[in-house]
N, C-alpha and C positions, 0 to 999 in steps of 0.2 A: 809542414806548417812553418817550423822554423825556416825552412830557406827562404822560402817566399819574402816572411819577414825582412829577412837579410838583405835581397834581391830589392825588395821596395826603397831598402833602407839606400844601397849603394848610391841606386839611380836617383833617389833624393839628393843624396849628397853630390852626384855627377852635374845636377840638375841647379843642384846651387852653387856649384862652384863656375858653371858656364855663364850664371847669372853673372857672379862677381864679376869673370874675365869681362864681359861682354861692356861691364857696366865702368872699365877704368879708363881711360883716354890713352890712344895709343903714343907709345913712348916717342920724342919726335930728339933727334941728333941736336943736341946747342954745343953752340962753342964754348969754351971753356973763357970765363974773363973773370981774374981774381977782384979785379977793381968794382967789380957789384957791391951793392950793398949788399953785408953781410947780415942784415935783419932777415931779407926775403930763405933763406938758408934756413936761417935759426925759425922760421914760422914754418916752416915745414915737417908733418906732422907724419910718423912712419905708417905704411898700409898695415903692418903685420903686428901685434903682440908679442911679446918675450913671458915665459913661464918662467918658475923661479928655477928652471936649470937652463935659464937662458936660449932654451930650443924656442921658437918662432911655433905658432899655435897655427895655423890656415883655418878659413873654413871649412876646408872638404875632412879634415881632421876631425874636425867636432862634430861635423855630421854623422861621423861614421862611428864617433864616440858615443854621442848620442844614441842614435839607433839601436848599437850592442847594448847598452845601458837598457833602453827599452823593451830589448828581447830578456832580456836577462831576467828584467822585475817579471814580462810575464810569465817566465818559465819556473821560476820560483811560485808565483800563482799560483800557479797550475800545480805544480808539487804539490802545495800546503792543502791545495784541497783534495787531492785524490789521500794524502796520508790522513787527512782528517777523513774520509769516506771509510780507509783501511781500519781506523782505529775505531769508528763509531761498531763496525760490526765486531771487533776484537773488545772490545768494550764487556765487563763485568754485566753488568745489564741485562744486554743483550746474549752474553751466553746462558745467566741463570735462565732466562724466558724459556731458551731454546729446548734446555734441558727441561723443563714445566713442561714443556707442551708435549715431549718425549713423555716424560713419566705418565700425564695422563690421559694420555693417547694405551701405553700397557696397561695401566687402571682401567680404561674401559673396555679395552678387550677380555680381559680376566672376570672383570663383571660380566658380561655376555659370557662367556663359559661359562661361568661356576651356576647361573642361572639357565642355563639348557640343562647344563647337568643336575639341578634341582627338579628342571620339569619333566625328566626323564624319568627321574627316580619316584617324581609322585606319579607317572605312569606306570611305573611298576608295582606302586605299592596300592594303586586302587583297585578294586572289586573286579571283576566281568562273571557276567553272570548267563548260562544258557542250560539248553536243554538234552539230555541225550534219550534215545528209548533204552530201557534197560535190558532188552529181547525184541528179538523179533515178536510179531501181534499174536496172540492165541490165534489156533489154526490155521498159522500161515508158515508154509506155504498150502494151497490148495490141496495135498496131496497128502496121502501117508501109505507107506512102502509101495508107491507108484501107487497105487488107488486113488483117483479123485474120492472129494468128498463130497457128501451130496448135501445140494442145499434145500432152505433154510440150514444157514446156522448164524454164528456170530463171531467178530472179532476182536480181540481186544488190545491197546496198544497201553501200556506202562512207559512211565519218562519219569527221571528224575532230575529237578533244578540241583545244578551245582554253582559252585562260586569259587573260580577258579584264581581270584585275585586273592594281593596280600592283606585285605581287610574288608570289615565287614558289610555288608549288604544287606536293607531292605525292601523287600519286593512290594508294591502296591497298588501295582494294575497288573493285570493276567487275563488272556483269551487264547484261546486254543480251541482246534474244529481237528475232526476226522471224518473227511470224505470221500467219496468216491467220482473222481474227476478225470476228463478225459486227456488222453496226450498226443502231443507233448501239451504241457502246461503251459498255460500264459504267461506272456514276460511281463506282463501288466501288474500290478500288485492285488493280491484277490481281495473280498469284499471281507473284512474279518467280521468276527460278532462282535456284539460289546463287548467291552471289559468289563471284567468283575473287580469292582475297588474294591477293595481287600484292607484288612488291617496290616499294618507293616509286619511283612514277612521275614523275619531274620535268617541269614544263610551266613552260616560260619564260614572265612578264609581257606585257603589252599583246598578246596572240595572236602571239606571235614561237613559229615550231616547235611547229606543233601534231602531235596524233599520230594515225595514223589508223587504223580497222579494217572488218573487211567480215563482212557475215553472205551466206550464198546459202542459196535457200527455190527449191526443186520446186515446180512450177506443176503438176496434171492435169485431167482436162477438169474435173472436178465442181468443184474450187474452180478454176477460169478460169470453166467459167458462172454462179458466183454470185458474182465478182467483177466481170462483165459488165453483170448485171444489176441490180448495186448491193447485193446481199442483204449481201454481206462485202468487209473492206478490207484490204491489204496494212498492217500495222501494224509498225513498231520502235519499241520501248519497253525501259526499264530504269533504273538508278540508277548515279553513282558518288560515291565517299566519299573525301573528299581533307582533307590538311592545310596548315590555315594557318600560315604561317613566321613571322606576325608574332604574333597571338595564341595562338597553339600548340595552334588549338581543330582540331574535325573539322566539317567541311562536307558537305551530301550535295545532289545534286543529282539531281531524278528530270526525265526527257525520255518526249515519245511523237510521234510522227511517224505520219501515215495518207495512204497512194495509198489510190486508190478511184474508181470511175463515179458522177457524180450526175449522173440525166438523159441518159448516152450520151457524157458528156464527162467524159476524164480528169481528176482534180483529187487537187489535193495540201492535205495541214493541218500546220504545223509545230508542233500543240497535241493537245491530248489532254483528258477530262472532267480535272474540278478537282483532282480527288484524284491522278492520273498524273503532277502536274507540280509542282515543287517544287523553292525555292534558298533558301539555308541559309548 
């Protein structure tokens, strides 16, 4: 940028000094005659200036004086405002800000923590509540020392609610069935009964006093032989719906449980297709 400058500046000056030449009357030889009138002499006026050290000034001089002059003011310009651009960001101000927007930029990271780590914790410290049987069913399995048994009879299935969370639980809807259903089960969610609204059922923390209940299901020969032969399985299945004491929400918990022969050997499943089973 500066040369360019520079380069304008010269061939200005080149440009005005051709002007001057071009513009003087060419010198022409006279004779010399002292006898002239000495006015025409004395009215004769010099082409050039004297400075005060006596040097003669030219145009092409001042040209070229000029121009540096002119580069020079913008080059100082140009300085004053890139140090004013350096010092706006070095500037008191502008540091405090930067540092603000540091700190809570980490204030709000630390907040997002310390609140996961709350919502963790009240997950830990809430209820869950479900079912287990406490035995297997009266007279199951079919057999007793390799003897089938002969039916009619009946069986009976015991579960007791626990509450295996850090606080406490009431339960207040409950349905639960024991049937005899064919397999495999349906992924479909099955038809439950009603619930039984219930007065709020209190179940103490970490599985302390659970509470327990019992269903009993008629066995006859048609479902005994297709429970023998694996076609259908002894199922307990249901839902219950209980409240949380800490978030004041409702929980619902669905359970399925399957006796059944696979291959001639009794077996048991503490699970059900996807949809039967569910914690909340």
């Amino acid at each position: 940028m500066h040369l360019r400058q520079l380069f304008l500046a010269i061939l200005l000056a080149c440009t005005s000094l051709d002007t001057a030449i071009s513009a003087e009357p060419s010198a022409e030889v006279k004779e010399f005659r002292p006898d002239k009138n000495k006015e025409t002499a004395a009215k004769k006026t010099p082409d050039t200036k004297q400075n005060s050290d006596g040097i003669p000034d030219t145009r092409f001089e001042k040209s070229i004086v000029e121009a540096l002059n002119k580069i020079a003011d913008e080059q100082k310009s140009a300085d004053d405002k890139n140090e004013a651009g350096q010092k706006s960001w070095d500037s008191p101000t502008i540091r405090i800000s930067i540092y603000m927007a540091i700190i809570g930029s980490l204030y709000t990271l630390f907040a997002v923590w310390q609140w996961l780590a709350i919502k963790r914790q009240v997950n830990l410290e809430r209820p869950w509540v479900t079912i287990y049987p406490r035995r297997d069913p009266v007279n199951w399995p079919f057999s007793v020392e390799g003897q089938l048994r002969i039916p009619p009879f009946h069986i009976e299935v015991i579960w007791d609610e626990f509450n295996y969370g850090r606080s406490p639980a009431f339960v207040n809807k409950f349905s639960a069935s024991l049937r005899i259903l064919n397999l495999p089960l349906s992924e479909t969610r099955p038809p439950y009964k009603p619930s039984d609204d219930i007065a709020p059922l209190f179940l103490a923390p970490n599985g302390a006093q659970p509470h327990d209940s019992r269903l009993i299901k008629q066995i006859g020969q048609d479902k005994f032989n297709s429970i023998i032969t694996g076609e259908k399985a002894i199922v307990l299945f249901g839902f219950l719906e209980y409240e949380d004491t800490i978030n004041k929400k409702q929980h619902i918990s669905r359970f399925c449980f399957q006796w059944f022969y696979n291959d001639g050997r009794p077996t048991y499943s503490p699970v059900g297709p996807k949809d039967w089973i569910e914690y909340t």
